[in-house]
C-alpha positions in Angstrom: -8.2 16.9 15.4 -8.9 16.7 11.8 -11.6 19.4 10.5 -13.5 18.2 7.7 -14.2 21.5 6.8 -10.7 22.7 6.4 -8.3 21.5 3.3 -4.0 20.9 4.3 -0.7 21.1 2.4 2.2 19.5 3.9 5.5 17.5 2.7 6.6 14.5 4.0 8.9 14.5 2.0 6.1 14.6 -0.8 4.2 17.9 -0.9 0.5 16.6 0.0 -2.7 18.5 -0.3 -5.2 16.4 1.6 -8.6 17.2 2.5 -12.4 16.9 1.2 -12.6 18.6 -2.4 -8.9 19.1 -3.1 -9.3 16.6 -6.4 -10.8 19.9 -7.9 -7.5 21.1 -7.8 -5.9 18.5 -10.1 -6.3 20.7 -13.7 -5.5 23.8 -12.5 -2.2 22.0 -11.1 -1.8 20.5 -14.7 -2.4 23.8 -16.2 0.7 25.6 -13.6 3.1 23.1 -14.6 2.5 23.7 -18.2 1.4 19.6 -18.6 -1.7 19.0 -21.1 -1.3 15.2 -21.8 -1.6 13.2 -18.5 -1.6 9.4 -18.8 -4.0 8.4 -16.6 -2.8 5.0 -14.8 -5.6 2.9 -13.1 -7.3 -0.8 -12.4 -10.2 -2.0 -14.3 -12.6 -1.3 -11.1 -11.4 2.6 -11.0 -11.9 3.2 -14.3 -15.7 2.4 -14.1 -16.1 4.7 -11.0 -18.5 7.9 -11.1 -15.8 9.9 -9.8 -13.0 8.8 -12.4 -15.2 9.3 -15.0 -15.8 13.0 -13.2 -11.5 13.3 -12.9 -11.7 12.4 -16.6 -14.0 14.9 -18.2 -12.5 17.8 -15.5 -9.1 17.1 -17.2 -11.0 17.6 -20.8 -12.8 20.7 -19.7 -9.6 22.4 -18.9 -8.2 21.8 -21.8 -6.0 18.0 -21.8 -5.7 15.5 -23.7 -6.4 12.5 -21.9 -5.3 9.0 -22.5 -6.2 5.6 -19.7 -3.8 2.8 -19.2 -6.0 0.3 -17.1 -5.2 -3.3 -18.0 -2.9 -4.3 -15.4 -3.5 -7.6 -13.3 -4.6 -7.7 -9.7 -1.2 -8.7 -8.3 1.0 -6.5 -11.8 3.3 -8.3 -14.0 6.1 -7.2 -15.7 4.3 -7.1 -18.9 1.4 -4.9 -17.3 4.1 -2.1 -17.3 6.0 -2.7 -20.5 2.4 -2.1 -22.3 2.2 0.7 -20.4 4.9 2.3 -21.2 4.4 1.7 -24.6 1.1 3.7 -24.5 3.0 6.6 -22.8 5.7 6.8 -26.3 2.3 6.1 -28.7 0.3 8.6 -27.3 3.0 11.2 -27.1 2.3 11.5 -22.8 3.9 14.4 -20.6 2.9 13.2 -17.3 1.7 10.0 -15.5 -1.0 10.4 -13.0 -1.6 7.3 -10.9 -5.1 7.0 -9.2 -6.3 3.9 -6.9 -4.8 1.4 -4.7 -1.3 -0.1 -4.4 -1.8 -2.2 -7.6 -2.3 0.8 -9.9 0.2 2.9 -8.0 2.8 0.3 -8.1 2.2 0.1 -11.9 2.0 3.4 -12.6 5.1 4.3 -10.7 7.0 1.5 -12.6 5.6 3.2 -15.9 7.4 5.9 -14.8 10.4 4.3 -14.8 9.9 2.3 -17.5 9.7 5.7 -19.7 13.7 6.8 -20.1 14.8 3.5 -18.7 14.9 0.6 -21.2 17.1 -2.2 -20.1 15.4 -4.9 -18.8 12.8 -3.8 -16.3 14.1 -6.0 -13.5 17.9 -4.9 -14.1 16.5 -2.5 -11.9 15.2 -4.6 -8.9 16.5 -3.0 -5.6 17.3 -6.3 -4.1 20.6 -6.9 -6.4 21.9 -3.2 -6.5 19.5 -1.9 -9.9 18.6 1.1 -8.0 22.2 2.5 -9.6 20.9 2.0 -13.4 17.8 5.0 -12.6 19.8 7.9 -13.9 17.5 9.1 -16.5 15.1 11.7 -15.8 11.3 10.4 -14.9 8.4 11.9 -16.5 6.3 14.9 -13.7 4.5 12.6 -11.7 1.1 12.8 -9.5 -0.8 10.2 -7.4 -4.3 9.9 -6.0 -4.9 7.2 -3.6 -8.5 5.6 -3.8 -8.0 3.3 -1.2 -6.9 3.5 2.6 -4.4 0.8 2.7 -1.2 0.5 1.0 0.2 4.2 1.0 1.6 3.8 -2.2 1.1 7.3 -2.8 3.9 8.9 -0.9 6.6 5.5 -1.7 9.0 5.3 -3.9 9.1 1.9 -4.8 6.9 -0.3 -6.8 6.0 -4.3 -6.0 6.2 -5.8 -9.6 5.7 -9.3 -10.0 7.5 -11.7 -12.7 5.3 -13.4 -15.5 6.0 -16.9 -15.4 7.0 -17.6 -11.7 5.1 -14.6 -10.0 8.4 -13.6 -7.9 7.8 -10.6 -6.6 10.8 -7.8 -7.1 11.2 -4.3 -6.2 11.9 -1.2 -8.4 12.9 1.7 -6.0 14.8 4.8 -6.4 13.7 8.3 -4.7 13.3 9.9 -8.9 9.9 7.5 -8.3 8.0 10.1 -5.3 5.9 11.9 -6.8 5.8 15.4 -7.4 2.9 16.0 -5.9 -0.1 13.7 -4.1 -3.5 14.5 -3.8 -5.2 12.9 -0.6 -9.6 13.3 -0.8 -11.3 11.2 1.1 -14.7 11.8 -0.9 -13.7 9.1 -3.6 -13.6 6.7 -0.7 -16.9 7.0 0.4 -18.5 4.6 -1.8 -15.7 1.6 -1.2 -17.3 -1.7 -0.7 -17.3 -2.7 3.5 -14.8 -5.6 2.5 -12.4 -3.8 0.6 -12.4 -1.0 3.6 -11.5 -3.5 6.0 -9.1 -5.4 4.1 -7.4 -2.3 3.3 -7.6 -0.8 6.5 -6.2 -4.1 7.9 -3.4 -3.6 5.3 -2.5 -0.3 6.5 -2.3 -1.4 10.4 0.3 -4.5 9.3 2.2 -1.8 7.9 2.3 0.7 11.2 2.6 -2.5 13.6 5.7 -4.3 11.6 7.0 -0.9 11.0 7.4 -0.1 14.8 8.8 -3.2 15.4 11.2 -3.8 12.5 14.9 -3.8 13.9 17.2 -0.8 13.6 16.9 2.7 14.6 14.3 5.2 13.5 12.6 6.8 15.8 11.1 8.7 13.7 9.7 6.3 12.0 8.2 4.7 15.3 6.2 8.3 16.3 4.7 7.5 13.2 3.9 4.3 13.3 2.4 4.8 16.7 -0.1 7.8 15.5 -1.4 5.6 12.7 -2.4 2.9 14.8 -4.5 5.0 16.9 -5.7 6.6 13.7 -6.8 3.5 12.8 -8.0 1.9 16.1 -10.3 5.6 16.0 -11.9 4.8 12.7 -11.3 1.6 11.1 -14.8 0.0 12.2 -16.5 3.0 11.7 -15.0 3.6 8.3 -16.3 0.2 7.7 -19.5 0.0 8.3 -21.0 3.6 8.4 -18.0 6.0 6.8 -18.1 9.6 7.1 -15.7 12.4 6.0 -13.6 11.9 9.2 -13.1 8.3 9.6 -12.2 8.1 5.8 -10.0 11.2 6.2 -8.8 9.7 10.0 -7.8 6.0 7.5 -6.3 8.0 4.4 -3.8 9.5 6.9 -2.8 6.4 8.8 -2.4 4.8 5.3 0.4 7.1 4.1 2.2 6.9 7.9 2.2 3.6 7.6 3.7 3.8 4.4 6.0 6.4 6.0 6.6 4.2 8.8 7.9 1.2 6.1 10.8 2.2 5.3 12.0 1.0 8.4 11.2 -2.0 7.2 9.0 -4.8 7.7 8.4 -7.9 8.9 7.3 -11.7 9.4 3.4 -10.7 8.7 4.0 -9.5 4.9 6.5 -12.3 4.7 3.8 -15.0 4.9 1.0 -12.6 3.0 2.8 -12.2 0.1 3.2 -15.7 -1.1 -0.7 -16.1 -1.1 -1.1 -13.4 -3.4 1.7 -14.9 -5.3 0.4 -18.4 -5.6 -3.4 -18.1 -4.6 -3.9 -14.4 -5.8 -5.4 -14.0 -2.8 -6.2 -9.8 -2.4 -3.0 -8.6 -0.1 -5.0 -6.7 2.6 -6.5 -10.1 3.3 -3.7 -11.8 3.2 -2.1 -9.7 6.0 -5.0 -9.6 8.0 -5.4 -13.4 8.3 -1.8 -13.5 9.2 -1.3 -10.4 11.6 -2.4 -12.3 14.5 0.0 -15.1 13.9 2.6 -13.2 13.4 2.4 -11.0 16.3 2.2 -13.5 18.8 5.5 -15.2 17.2 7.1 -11.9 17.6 5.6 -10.7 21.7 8.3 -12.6 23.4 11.2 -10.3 24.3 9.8 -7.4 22.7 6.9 -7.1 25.2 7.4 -3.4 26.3 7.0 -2.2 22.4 3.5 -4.3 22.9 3.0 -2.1 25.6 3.6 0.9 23.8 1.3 -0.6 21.0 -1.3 -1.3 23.2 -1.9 1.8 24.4 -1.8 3.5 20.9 -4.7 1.2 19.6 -6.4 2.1 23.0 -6.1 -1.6 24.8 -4.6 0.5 28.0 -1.6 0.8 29.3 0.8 -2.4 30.4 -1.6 -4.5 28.0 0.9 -5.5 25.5 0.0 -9.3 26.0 -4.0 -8.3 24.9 -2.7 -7.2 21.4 -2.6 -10.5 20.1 -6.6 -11.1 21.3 -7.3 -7.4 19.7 -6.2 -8.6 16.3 -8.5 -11.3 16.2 -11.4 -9.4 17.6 -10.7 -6.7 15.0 -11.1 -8.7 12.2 -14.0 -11.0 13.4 -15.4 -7.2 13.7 -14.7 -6.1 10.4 -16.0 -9.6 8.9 -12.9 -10.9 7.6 -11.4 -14.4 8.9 -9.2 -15.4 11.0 -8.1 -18.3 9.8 -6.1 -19.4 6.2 -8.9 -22.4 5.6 -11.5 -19.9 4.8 -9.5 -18.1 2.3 -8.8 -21.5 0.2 -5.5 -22.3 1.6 -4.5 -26.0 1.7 -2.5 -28.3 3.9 -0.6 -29.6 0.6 -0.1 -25.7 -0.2 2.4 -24.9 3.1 5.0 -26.4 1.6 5.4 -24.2 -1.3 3.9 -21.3 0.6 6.8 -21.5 3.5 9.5 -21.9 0.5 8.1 -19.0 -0.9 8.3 -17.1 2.5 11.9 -17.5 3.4 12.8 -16.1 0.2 10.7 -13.0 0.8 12.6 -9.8 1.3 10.5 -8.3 4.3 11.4 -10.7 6.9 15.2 -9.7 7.2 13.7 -6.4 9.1 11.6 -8.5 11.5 12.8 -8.3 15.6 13.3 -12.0 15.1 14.7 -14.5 12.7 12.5 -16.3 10.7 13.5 -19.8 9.2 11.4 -21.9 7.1 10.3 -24.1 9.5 8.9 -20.9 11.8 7.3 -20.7 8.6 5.3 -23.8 8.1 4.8 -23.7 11.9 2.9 -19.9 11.4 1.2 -21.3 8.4 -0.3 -24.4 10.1 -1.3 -22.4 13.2 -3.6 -20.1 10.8 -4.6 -23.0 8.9 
């Protein structure tokens, strides 16, 4: 049980101090670590937020100098972090702190990078070996998550996408955890009911594809299996009428999940992230329009993990074959669709869309192999 009225510190490996209030921690931590000019690294939305403006003037209280680096786009682009960077050397920075959802984690995490390591940003894309190339040292860096979805805040990878073609690559290395993450569910409180859902749908793909991505991790599947019943406990309740506990109850199953996903992924996120690359269509969404879809291709044969699913999302026992029906109930609860038409997808689009799938790099990890054609068969089902 999670007492609101208590604040935690733990390390996973990350040290994490999570509870209502600890965000008034954040200057005296600056102020211990000898750190006085923090680069603040958020989206456009955060920047405007009461509580942002509240971190800001904290920070200035205490004594920092405070610089904001928000013009990034919803899905980043290279040249989001490049200008980033370039404010960190201008403005003479000595930390980055990163503070909303994956989009302005990702980009603040590939700031950090970006600082000591100047070939070509995507030299360093984990998917041809650039993980080698980060040997520099990486400014002291902090994260805040605003959102209960991604659990950016504990990775160590950022999702950067290319300019012209809006490929998306990955810039990983373990110098990119940060030093330290701050988890308060009070910022959350005021996030809109879609962008709660859509999130908290995000952050159930990851626990669900995570459990059943192939190879052995078992730790990673006790994990995966607590933040879907975190979830399951809170998600609608965070949605429509959130208190301290069902935000606190989502922050957690948001970082297990992204805990969870380095066992990998899975067919789901496959399909999601060519509509954000093509339709800029917001990623939670994307993955809970296609969870259902993708679940039911992957039930057959891997029934007894449904089972074991089922039961963590509080279906019942030996219910693996309801999961699929609770997916779809879930997000006709939460008010999101169900189906790819009502999110502007296209029958002329699945072509490009399935191309763009098989070349995604989540669906390697998925129980079953995934060709092209499974693709366009997945897309046209959701249609």
């Amino acid at each position: 049980m999670i007492d609101i009225n208590q604040t935690y510190s733990f390390n996973f490996p990350t040290p994490i101090r999570f509870g209502a209030g600890v965000l008034d921690e954040l200057a005296g931590y600056l102020k211990e670590n000898q750190l006085k000019k923090p680069l603040l690294v958020t989206d456009p939305l955060v920047a405007e937020l009461d509580f942002f403006a509240e971190i800001r003037k904290n920070l200035e209280q205490s004594g920092c100098s405070v610089e904001v680096f928000q013009e990034m786009h919803k899905n980043p682009v290279k040249s989001d972090v490049i200008k980033g960077g370039e404010m960190y050397h201008q403005t003479s920075r000595d930390c980055v702190i990163g503070i909303g959802g994956g989009v302005a984690l990702d980009v603040a995490r590939a700031i950090v990078l970006r600082v000591n390591h100047t070939r070509d940003l995507f030299d360093y894309d984990d998917l041809i070996g650039g993980d080698k190339y980060v040997t520099g040292e990486v400014p002291h860096f902090i994260t805040i998550p605003t959102t209960a979805g991604t659990g950016s805040e504990v990775g160590r990878s950022a999702i950067i996408s290319e300019d012209d073609s809006k490929k998306k690559r990955i810039l990983f290395s373990p110098k990119l955890l940060a030093k330290i993450v701050f988890v308060d569910p009070l910022p959350t409180m005021e996030l809109p009911p879609f962008v709660t859902a859509a999130t908290g749908m995000d952050a159930l793909t990851h626990n669900l594809e995570a459990y059943l991505a192939k190879g052995f991790h078992p730790m990673c599947d006790g994990i995966a299996l607590e933040g879907m019943s975190l979830i399951a406990q809170s998600i609608e309740k965070a949605t429509k009428k959130p208190d301290i506990e069902s935000r606190s109850k989502m922050l957690l199953a948001s970082l297990m999940g992204a805990i969870a996903f380095q066992k990998g992924l899975g067919v789901v996120h496959s399909l999601a992230h060519p509509l954000s690359s093509l339709l800029d269509t917001h990623h939670g969404l994307a993955n809970a329009v296609n969870l259902p879809y993708g679940m039911r291709f992957n039930y057959e044969g891997f029934e007894a993990y449904f089972d074991n699913m089922a039961y963590a999302l509080g279906i019942g026992a030996g219910k693996g074959d309801k999961v699929v029906d609770y997916l779809f109930e879930m997000n006709d609860r939460l008010g999101l669709p169900s189906r790819l038409s009502e999110i502007g997808v296209k029958e002329p689009h699945i072509e490009e869309l399935s191309i763009l799938a098989e070349a995604d790099f989540c669906h390697p990890s998925n129980p079953k192999p995934v060709s092209r054609e499974d693709f366009k068969r997945l897309y046209k089902e959701a249609l």
